[in-house]
N, C-alpha and C positions, 0 to 999 in steps of 0.2 A: 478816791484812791484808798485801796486797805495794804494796812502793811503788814505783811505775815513774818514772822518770827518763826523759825525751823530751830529743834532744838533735838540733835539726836543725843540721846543717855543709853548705856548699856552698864548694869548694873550697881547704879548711883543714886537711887532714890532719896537719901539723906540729903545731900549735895544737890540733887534735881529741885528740893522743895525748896532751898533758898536762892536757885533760881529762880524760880517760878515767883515767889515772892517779891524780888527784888521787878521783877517785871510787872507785877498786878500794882505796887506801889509806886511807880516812875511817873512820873509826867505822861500824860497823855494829850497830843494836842488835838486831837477828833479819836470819836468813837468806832476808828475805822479800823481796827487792828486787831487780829488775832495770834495765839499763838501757839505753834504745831508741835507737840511733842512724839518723837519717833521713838519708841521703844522697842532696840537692840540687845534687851536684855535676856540672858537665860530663861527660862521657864520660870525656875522659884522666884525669881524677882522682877518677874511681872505683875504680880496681885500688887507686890508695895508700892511699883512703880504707878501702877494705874490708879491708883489709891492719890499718891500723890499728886497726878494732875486733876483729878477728881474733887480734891479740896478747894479748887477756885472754881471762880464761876465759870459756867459750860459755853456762854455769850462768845468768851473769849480763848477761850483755852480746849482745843483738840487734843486725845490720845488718840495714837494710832501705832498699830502692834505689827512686829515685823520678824522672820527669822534672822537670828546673829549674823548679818552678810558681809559685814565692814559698814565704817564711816560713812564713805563714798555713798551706798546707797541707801543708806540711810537718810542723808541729808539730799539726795536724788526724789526718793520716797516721799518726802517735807514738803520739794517744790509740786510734785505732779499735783499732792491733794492741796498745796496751797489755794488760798482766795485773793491772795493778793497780787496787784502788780508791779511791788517791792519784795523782796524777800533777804531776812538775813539771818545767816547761818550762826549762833551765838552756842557755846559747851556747855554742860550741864555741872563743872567745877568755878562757874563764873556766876558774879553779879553784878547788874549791869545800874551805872550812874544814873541817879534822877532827869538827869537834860536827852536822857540816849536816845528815845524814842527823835525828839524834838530834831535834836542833833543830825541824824540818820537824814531825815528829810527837809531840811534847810542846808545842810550840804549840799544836795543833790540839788535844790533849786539856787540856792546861792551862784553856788561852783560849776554848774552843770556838771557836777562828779557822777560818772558812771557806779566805779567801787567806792564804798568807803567803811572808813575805822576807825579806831580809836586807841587811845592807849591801854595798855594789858598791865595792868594795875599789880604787885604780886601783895600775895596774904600769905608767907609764911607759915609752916603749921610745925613750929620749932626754929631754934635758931640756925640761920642759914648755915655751912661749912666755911671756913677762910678761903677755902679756893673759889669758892660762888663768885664773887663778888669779880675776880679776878674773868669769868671766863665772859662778861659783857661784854660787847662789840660797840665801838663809840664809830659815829659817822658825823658830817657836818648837820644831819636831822636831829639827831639823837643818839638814843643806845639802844640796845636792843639785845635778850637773850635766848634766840627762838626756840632752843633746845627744853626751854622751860615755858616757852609761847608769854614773853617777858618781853615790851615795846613802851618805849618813850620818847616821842619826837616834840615834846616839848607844849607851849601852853596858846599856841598858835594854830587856826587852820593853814595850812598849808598842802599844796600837791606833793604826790611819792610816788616813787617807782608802783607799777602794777603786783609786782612780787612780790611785794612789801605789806599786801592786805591779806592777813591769815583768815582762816575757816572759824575759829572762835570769836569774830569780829568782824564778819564780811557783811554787806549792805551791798545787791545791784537790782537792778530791773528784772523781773522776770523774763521778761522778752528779750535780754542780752544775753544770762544766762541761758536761755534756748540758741540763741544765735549763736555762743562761744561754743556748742556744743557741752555744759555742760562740766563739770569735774572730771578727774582720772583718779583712778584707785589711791584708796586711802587705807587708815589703820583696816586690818584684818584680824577677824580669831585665830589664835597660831598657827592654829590647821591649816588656814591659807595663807600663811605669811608672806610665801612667794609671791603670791597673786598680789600684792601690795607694790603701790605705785607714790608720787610726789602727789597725789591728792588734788586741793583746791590749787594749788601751782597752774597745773595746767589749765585751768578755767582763767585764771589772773592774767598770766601767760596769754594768752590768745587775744582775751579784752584789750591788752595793751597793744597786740600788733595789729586789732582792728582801729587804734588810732582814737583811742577813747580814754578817760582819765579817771585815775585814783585820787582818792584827797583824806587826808585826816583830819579830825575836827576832835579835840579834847572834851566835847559833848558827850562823844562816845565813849568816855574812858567804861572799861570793866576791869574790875577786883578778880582777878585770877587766883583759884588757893591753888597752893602746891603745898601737899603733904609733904612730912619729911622721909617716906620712903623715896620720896623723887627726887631728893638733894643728895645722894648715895653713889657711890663710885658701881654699884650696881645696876643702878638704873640707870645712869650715865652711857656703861659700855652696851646695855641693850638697846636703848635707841640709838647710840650709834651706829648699832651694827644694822638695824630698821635704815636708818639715811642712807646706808652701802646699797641696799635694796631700790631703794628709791632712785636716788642715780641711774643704778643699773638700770632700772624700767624704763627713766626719762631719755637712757642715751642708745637705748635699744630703739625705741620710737623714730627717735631724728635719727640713725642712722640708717630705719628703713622711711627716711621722705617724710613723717608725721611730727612735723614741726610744727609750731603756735598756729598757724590759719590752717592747717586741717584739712587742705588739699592735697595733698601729697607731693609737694613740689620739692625743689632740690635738696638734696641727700646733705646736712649739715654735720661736723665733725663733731666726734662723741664728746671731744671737750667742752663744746657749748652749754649742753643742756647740765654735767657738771658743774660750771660753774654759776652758772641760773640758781640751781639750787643751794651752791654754796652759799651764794650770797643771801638765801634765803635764811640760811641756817647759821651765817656768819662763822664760818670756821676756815674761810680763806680758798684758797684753789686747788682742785684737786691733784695736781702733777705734783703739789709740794708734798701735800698728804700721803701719797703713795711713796715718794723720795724716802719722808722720813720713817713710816715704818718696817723700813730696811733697817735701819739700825736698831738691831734687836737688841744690843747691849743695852744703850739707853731707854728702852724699850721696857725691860727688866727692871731696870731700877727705879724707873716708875711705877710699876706695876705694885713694887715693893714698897715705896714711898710716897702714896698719892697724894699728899697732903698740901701741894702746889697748884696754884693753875697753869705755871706751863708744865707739869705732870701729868693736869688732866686731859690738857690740850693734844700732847703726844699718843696718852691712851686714847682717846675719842677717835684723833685720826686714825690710829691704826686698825680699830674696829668699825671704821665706817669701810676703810678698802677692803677690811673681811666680808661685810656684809656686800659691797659692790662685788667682788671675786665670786664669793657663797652663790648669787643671783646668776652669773653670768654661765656659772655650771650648770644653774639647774634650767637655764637657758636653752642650753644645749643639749640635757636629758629630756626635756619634757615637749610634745610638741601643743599639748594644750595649755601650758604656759608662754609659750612664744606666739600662739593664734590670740588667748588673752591681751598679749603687750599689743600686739596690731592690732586690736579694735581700731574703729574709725571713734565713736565714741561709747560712752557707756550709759546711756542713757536711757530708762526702761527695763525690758528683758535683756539688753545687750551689758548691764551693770550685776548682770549676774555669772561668778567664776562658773567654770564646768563644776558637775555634779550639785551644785546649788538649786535648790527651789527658790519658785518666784516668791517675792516678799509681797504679801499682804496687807490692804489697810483695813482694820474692823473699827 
């Protein structure tokens, strides 16, 4: 059995080499394992990027070059040239634990786990804000900050919701991943930002309603950096307004019949698939969300005073329902963004937005 490793980076080579590192130095329990790097990057940060995977040995470690498509197919691209019949999706701002490899596949034999993951470690790149700390979500598993892709369910394996295994830490079969149909749109270059969907969600999502399990295992842990541009009330209200986006795709879907098994069966209520991702995203349910960014006064005085986390919690919500609104318009303008949402999957040429060329592996 080989286990392939997909690792999409767009223009992170610094960050990609102590990925890559942390991966050629892990545990290895057979010399079965390779690992795919998908380069999504611009043109001029290609040469550094292929440079970087080029420093370890070619045994184990693939470049494969691709136009800027999104996430989604990038990490689509990973599995087709994959060799293996494991595959796990791990970011290129991650390093992954000595046991991970080990980890990965003693789960799956152990647990018979389908998904599996680990804890998302943070590294800090400056000192956090007083409201960080503040906007974790505690559960009887653990905590969890998915806004910052920030998870800790403690020093146990244990099973977990299917929702609950991210794209920077995902582990399933190849052949399930074929059968879940695959991922749904993920991050995008701004230019297609509409074209942007809940991602690996919908891949987790479907594994779970095929009746199949998730499991964590602290083997897995990976050291997640987050710079301190991404602790910022800046970059705060842009991915929230990304999440609005996301929603919207996820509730457009099931409300035309494309719900987690993929057949098109009964037409489900747009609230469902918000609150799926709420909970992914841990920011609560969407009817609250939209309640409270009606109150524009307090609204304002957030804006003015963010230095709270129920300050940032009110801003976040109210530019998630922008970006949910923003989506639903351009829904309605565009009819090859609404033939995009109803794909059946995206898997191949069908992972490519209109006016996109096909991505190439050299």
């Amino acid at each position: 059995m080989i286990h392939s490793v997909v690792i999409p980076t767009r223009n992170h080579p610094g960050s990609l080499r102590e990925t890559l590192t942390s991966l050629a130095v892990a545990e290895h329990p057979t010399d079965a394992w390779e690992v795919v790097v998908v380069d999504n990057s611009d043109d001029d940060l290609k040469p550094a990027t292929r440079a970087a995977v080029e420093a370890f040995d070619e045994s184990h470690f693939r470049y494969v070059a691709m136009e800027p498509l999104g996430l989604m197919a990038a990490r689509h691209l990973g599995v087709e040239v994959a060799r293996g019949s494991v595959v796990s999706w791990i970011d290129d701002d991650e390093d992954v634990a000595p046991t991970w490899f080990r980890g990965v596949i003693e789960c799956m034999e152990r647990h018979g786990a389908t998904l599996v993951t680990g804890p998302f470690t943070p590294a800090y790149g400056g000192t956090p804000p007083a409201w960080l700390e503040g906007l974790w979500e505690t559960s009887s598993q653990g905590r969890h900050l998915a806004f910052l892709t920030l998870l800790d369910w403690g020093s146990e394996d244990c099973e977990i919701a299917p929702l609950t295994v991210w794209g920077g830490n995902l582990s399933v079969p190849r052949s399930v991943f074929y059968a879940a149909g695959g991922s749904l749109p993920d991050y995008m270059p701004p230019s297609l930002r509409d074209f942007q969907g809940p991602g690996e969600c919908g891949l987790t999502e479907r594994i779970g309603a095929m009746g199949l399990t998730a499991w964590y295992t602290p083997l897995c842990e990976v050291t997640h950096h987050v710079p301190a541009e991404r602790m910022t009330l800046e970059y705060m209200r842009r991915r929230a307004f990304t999440v609005g986006i996301e929603w919207s795709f996820a509730a457009y879907r099931r409300e035309h019949g494309l719900g987690p098994e993929g057949d098109g069966g009964a037409v489900r209520s747009a609230g469902e698939p918000l609150r799926a991702v709420a909970r992914k995203i841990g920011l609560g349910k969407a009817r609250g969300a939209i309640r409270d960014v009606q109150r524009q006064r307090t609204l304002e005085r957030a804006l003015r005073h963010p230095e709270s986390a129920e300050a940032m919690r009110l801003i976040i919500r109210h530019d998630t329902a922008a970006g949910y609104a923003h989506h639903r318009r351009a829904l309605e303008r565009s009819h090859e963004l609404r033939e995009w949402a109803l794909r059946p999957d995206y898997l191949g040429a069908q992972g490519i937005p209109p006016g996109a060329g096909r991505p190439t592996a050299d």
